[in-house]
N, C-alpha and C positions, 0 to 999 in steps of 0.2 A: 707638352700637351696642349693641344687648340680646345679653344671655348666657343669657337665662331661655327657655331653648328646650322647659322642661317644664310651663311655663305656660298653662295651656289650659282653659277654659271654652270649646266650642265650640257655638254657635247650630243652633237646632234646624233641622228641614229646614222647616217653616211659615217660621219665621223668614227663613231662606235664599229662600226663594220672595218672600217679603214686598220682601225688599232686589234681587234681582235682577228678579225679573218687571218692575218700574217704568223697567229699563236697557234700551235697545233695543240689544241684540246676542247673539248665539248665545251658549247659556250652559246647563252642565250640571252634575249631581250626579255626582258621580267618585268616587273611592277604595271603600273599604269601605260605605258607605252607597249608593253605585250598586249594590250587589251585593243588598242589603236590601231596596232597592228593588225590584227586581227578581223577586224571592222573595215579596218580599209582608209582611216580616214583620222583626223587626228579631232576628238571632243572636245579637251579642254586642254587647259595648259598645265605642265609639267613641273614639277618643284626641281625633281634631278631625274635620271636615267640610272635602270637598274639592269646589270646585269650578272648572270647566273652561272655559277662552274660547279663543277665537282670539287671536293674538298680533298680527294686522294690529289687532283691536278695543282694545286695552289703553288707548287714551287714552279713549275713551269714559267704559268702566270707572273709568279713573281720577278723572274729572272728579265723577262721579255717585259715588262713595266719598269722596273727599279732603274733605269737610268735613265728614263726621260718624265718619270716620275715620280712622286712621293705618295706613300702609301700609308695608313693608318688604322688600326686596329678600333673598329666600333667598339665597347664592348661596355654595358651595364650602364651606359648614358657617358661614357668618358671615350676620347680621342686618345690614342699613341700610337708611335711610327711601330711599323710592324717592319723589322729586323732583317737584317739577312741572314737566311738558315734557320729563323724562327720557325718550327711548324706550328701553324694554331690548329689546334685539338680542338675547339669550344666556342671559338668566335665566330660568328655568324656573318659579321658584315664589315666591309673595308673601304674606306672612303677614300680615294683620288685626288690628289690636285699635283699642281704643275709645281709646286714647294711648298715653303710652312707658311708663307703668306696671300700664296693665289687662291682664289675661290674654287669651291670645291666642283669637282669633274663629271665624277661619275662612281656610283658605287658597285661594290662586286659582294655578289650572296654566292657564301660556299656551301653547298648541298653536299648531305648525306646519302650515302651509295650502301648496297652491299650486294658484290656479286656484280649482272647487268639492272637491278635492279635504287631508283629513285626513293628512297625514304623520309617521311615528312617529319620532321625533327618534332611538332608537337604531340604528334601521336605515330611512334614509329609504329602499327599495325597496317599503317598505310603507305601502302606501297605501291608502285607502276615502274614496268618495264623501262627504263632506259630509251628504249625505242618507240615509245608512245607517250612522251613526256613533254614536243615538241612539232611545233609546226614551221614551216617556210610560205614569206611570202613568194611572189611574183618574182621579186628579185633577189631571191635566194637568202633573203634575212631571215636568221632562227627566230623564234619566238618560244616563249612557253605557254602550251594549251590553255586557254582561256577557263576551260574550269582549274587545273593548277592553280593557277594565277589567283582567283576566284574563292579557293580554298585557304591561299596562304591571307586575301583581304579577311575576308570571315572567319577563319580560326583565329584573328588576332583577341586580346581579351578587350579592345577598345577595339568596335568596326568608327571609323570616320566616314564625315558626310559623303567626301570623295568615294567611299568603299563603295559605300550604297549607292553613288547615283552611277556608279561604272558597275554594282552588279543588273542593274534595271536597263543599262545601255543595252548588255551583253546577253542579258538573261532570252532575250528573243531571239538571237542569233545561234543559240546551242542548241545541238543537235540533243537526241532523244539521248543516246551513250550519255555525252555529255554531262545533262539535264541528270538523269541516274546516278552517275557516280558521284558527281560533285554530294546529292542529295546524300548519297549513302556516305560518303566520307565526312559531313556535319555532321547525318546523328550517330558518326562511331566516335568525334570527336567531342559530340556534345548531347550523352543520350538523354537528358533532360530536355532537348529541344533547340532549334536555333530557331532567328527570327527572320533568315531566307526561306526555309526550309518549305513553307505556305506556297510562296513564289513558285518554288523550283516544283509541288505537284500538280498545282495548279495549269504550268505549262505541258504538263508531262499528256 
């Protein structure tokens, strides 16, 4: 089990493309660098790179990673190698490095499916097509749609500084869709209110 959870040299996005484009399965740039992406330009600096697969896909994934890397099982604040022929049912996130002593690489978020459709693990009423869960740049890099993205910062139960100042980056650049659904996916996930949600009518 690793305890070095601030250990990160994380791979660039060429890089990221390099290792994933060769894996046949649905596969995106997530966290803060979808949002860069997306912008066109890179705001701040990055802790690690997040990328996003389907959770039916994970053995694939795994097979085409597992020898030229080491894989580990996020789960409840604790590090373990995740198995071959393991399937995780419940883990959400898996962290990357080149063995048990290199800094960490890159992480992979497995999303829930059903059907063609994308399901948000914290409120699964929320749902988007498979087909509208993803955009490409210029050079054919996936990304996940900046309200996604946007959704997964703000529905956390702790938003961070970062969250906020990449949703105020972002929040100008969203289309009207956009600007709506993100708003209507807060207050299904939070009908009491959230603290974007001002923002998001305000531009509307």
């Amino acid at each position: 089990m690793r305890t070095d959870y601030d250990h990160w040299r994380p791979i660039s996005i060429p890089d990221a493309v390099r290792i994933f484009a060769e894996i046949p399965v649905h596969w995106y740039v997530a966290g803060g660098w979808a949002l860069d992406l997306h912008l066109g330009e890179q705001t701040r600096e990055h802790d690690d790179i997040d990328i996003l697969i389907l959770r039916e896909e994970q053995a694939v994934v795994y097979a085409a990673l597992a020898q030229d890397w080491t894989l580990y099982k996020a789960d409840q604040g604790t590090l373990s190698l995740w198995e071959e022929g393991e399937y995780l049912y419940s883990v959400g996130d898996v962290w990357v490095s080149k063995d048990h002593k290199a800094p960490f690489s890159f992480q992979i978020m497995l999303v829930e499916t059903e059907g063609d459709h994308w399901i948000y693990r914290r409120e699964p009423s929320i749902r988007r097509s498979l087909r509208d869960i993803a955009l490409k740049t210029e050079q054919g890099v996936p990304y996940l749609k900046p309200e996604i993205q946007l959704l997964y910062k703000g529905g956390s139960k702790n938003i961070r500084e970062k969250d906020e100042r990449d949703f105020m980056k972002v929040l100008p650049c969203l289309n009207d869709t956009a600007r709506v659904w993100l708003a209507h996916a807060l207050r299904t996930q939070f009908p009491e209110g959230h603290p974007w949600l001002d923002s998001l009518n305000t531009m509307a």
